[in-house]
C-alpha positions as CSV (number, residue, x, y, z in Angstrom):
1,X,-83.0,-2.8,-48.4
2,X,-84.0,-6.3,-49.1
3,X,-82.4,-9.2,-47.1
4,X,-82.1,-12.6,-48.4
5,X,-80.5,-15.0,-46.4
6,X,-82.2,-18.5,-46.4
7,X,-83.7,-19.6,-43.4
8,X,-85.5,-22.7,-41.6
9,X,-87.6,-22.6,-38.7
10,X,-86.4,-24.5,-35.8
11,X,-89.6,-26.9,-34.4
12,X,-88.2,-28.7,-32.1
13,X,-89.4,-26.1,-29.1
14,X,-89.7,-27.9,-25.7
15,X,-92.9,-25.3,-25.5
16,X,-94.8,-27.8,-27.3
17,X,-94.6,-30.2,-24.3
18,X,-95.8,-27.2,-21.6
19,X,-98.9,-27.4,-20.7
20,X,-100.0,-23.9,-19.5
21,X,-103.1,-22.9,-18.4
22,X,-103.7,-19.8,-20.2
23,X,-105.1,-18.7,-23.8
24,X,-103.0,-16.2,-25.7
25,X,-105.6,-15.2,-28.2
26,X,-104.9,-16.7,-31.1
27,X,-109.0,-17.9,-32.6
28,X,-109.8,-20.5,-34.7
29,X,-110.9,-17.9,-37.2
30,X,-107.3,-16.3,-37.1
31,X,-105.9,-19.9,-37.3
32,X,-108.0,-20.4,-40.3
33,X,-106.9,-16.8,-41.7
34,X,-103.1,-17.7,-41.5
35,X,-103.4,-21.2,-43.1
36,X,-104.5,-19.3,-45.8
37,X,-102.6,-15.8,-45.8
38,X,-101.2,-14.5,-49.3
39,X,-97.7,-13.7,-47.9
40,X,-96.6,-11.9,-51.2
41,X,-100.1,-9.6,-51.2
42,X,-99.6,-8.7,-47.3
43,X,-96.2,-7.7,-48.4
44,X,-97.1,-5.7,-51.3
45,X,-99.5,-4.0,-48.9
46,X,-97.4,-2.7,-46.7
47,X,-95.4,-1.5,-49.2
48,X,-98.1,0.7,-50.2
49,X,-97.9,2.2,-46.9
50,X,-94.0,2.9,-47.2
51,X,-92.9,-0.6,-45.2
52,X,-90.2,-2.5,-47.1
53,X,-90.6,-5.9,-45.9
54,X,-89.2,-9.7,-46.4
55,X,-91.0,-12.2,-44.4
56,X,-89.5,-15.3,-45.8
57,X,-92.5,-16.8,-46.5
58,X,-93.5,-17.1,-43.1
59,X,-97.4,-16.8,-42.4
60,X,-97.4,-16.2,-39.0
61,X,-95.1,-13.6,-38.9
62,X,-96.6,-11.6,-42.3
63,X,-100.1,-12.1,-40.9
64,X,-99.1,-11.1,-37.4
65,X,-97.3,-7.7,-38.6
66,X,-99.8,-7.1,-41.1
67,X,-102.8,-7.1,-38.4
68,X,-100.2,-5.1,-35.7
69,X,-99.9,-1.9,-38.6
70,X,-103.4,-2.4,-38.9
71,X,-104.4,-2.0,-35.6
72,X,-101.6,0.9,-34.9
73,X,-103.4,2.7,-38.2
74,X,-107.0,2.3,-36.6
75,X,-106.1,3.6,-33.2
76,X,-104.3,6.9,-35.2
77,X,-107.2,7.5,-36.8
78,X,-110.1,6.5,-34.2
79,X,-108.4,8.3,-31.3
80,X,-106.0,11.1,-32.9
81,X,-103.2,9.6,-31.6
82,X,-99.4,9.3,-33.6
83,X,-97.8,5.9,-32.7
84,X,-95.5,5.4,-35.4
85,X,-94.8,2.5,-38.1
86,X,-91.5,0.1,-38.5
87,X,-89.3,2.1,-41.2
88,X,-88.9,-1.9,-42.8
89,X,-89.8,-5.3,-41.4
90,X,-87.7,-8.4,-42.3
91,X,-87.4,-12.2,-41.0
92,X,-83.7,-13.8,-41.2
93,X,-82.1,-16.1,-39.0
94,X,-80.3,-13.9,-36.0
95,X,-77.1,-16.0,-36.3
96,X,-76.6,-13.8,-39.8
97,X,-76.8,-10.9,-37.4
98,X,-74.3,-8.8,-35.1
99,X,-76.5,-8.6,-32.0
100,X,-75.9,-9.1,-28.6
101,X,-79.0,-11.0,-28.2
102,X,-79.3,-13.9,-30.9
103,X,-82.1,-15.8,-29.7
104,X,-84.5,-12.8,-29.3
105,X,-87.7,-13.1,-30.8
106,X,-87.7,-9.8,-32.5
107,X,-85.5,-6.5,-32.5
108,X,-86.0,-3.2,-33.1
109,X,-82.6,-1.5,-35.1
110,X,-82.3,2.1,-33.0
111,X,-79.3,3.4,-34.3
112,X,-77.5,3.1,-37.2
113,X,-75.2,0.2,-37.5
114,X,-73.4,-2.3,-39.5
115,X,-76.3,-5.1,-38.2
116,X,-76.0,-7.6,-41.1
117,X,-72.3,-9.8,-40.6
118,X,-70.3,-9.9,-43.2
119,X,-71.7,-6.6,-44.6
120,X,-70.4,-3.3,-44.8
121,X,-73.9,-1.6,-45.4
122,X,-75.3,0.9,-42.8
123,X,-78.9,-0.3,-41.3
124,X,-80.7,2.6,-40.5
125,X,-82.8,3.0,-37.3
126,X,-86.5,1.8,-36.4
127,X,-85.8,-1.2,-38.5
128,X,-87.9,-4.3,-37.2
129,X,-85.9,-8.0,-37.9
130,X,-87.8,-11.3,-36.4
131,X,-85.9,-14.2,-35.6
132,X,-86.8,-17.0,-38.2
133,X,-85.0,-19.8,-35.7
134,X,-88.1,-19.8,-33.1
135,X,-91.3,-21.6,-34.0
136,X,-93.8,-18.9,-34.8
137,X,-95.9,-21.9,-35.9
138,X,-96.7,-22.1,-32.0
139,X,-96.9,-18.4,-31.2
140,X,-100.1,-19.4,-28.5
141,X,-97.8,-21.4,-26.3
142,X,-94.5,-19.5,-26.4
143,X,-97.1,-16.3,-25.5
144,X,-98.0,-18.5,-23.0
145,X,-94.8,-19.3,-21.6
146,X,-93.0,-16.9,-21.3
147,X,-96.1,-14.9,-19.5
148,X,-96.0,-17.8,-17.3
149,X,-92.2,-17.3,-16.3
150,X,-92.6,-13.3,-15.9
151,X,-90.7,-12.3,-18.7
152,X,-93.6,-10.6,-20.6
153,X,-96.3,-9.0,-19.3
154,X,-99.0,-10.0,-21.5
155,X,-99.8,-13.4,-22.9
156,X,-101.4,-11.9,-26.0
157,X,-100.0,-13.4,-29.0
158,X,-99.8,-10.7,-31.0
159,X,-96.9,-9.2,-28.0
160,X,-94.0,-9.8,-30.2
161,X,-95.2,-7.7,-33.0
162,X,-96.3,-4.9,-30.8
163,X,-93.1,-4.8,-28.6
164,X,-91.1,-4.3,-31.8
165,X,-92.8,-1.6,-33.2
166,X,-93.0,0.0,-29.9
167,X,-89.8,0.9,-29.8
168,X,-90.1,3.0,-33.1
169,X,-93.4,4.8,-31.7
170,X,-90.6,5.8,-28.8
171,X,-87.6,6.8,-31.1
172,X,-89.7,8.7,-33.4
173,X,-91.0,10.2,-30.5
174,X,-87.6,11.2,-28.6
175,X,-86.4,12.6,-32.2
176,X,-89.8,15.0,-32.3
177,X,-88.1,16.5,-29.4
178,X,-84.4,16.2,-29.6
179,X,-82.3,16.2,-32.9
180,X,-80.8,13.0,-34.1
181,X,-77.6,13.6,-32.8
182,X,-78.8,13.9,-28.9
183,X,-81.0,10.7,-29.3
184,X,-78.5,8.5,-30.4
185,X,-76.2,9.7,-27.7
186,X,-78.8,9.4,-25.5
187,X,-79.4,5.5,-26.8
188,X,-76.1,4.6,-26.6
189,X,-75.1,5.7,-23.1
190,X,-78.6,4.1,-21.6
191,X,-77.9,1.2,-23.0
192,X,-73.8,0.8,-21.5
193,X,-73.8,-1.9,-18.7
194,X,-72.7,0.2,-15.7
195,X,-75.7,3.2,-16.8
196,X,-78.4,-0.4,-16.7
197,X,-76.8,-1.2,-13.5
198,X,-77.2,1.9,-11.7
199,X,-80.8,2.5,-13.8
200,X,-81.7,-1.4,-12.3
201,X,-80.5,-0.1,-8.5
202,X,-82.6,2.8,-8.7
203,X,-85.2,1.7,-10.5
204,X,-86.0,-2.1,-10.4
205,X,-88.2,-2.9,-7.7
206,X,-91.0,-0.9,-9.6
207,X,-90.1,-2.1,-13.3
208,X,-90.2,-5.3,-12.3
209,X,-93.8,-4.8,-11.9
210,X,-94.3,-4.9,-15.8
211,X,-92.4,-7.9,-16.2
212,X,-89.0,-9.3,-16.3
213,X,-87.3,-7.9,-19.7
214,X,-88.3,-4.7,-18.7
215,X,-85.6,-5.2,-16.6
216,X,-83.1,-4.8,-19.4
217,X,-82.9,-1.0,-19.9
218,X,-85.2,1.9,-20.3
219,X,-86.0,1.3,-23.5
220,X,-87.1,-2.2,-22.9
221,X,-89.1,-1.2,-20.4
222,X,-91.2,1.2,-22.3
223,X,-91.5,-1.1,-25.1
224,X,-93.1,-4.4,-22.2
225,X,-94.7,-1.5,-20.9
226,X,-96.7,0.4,-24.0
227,X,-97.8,-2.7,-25.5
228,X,-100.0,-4.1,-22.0
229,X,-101.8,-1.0,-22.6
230,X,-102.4,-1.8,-26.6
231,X,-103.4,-4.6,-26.1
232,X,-105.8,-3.9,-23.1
233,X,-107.6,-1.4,-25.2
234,X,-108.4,-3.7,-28.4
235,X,-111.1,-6.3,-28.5
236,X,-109.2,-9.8,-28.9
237,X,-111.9,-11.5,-30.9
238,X,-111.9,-8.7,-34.0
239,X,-108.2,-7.0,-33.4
240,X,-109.8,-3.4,-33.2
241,X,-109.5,-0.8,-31.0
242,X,-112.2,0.0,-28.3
243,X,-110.5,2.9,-26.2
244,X,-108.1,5.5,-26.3
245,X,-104.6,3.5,-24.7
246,X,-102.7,6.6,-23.8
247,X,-105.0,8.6,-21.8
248,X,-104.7,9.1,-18.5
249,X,-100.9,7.4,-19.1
250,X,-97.5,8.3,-18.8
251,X,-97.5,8.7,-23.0
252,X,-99.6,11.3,-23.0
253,X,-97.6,14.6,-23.6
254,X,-97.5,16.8,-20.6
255,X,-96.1,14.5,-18.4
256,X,-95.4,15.1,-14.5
257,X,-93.1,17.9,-14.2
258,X,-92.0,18.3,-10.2
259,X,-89.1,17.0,-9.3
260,X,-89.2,13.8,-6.7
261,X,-86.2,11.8,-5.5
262,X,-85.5,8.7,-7.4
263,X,-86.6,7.0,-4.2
264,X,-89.9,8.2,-4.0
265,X,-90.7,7.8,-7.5
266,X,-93.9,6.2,-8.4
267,X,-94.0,3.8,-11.5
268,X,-96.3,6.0,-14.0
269,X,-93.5,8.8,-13.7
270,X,-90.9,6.6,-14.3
271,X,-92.2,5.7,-17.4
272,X,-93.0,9.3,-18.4
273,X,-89.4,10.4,-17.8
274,X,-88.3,7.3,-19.7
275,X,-90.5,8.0,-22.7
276,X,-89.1,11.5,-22.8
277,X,-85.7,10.3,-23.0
278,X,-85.1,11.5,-19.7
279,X,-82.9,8.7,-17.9
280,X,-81.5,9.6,-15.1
């Protein structure tokens, strides 16, 4: 699938103005790497490795997703473990989109729908889109930010990238144990308003210890969740892993088992049920 809707990025961010007093990664090194990123030989790469892609010519966000697939690749291979790759990644303006949340930074496409408006074509699932109306250009700041309002969990700039793909490391998880059929069922009715509502009742004085958007439903808060433990276990001056994230974790397979009342429980088996598509 190749999208080509034209696109401008939208710098007029009141972020700019914020002064916050936190550091979300992002070197001079990497600032020099991105001024001088090949867009079109990131994209090629990638789709070496299977990942149609269309970043509109936008450095940051090539760079950034580059370095993400990068890092999910070395932590497969240093530490054995399977976290799964975006099935495409493409930048277009959100207003071209049928989504119920147009000024996201970044979804993840779980089921298959007709996404693109004015289209009749099918998207399939774990499809990555970024929203080419924010200012990537400041990605430090907007990190920043919005770790400063609780909304993320992380400051790390790299948080959008990760959260997105995130969310296909879950799917093609949930689909390794249920067929396709029961996992898009199983999407659908976790994300209907009155199943967040009673899954926020039950549930939301713990979640809201990861942050606020994980908050929004249980697939949102695996996806604020899993990436705070990425990101903890890479070194932030090179981007490479330096310990296993999962173990010890509620992604590691074998999760808690017994049976506790909603009330009683504890945040980590939460978390596992959720990753096991178990929402209830």
């Amino acid at each position: 699938m190749k999208v080509t809707f034209s696109s401008q990025n939208n710098n007029s961010s009141k972020l700019q103005k914020q002064k916050i007093a936190f550091e979300a990664g992002l070197t001079p090194k990497m600032i020099e790497e991105i001024r001088n990123v090949d867009v079109l030989e990131i994209s090629k790469r990638l789709e070496g490795k299977g990942i149609p892609n269309d970043f509109q010519g936008n450095k940051v966000l090539a760079w950034g997703s580059d370095k993400t697939v990068e890092l999910f690749e070395q932590f497969n291979e240093r530490f054995g473990t399977n976290i799964s790759l975006p099935k495409a990644i493409f930048a277009i303006n959100f207003k071209h989109l049928n989504t119920e949340t147009p000024h996201a930074y970044g979804i993840c496409n779980l089921t298959r729908t007709k996404l693109i408006k004015g289209s009749n074509e099918i998207i399939p699932s774990r499809i990555v889109f970024f929203n080419t109306e924010h200012n990537w250009d400041n990605i430090n700041p907007i990190a920043d930010a919005r770790y400063a309002k609780g909304t993320i969990g992380t400051d790390f700039f790299l948080y959008p990238m990760i959260h997105e793909y995130t969310h296909v490391a879950h799917e093609d998880y949930l689909l390794s144990q249920f067929d396709g059929k029961t996992v898009a069922k199983k999407i659908t009715s976790a994300k209907k308003p009155y199943k967040t509502f009673i899954y926020r009742m039950k549930y939301g004085d713990r979640i809201s210890q990861i942050c606020k958007n994980a908050l929004i439903d249980p697939f949102e808060t695996i996806a604020c969740d899993m990436p705070i433990r990425l990101i903890n276990s890479i070194d932030k001056e090179t981007l490479k892993p330096i310990k296993n994230p999962f173990v010890g974790t509620p992604y590691e397979k074998g999760l808690i088992s017994q049976e506790y009342s909603y009330r009683k429980r504890p945040l980590p088996e939460i978390l596992g049920n959720i990753w096991n598509g178990k929402f209830d």
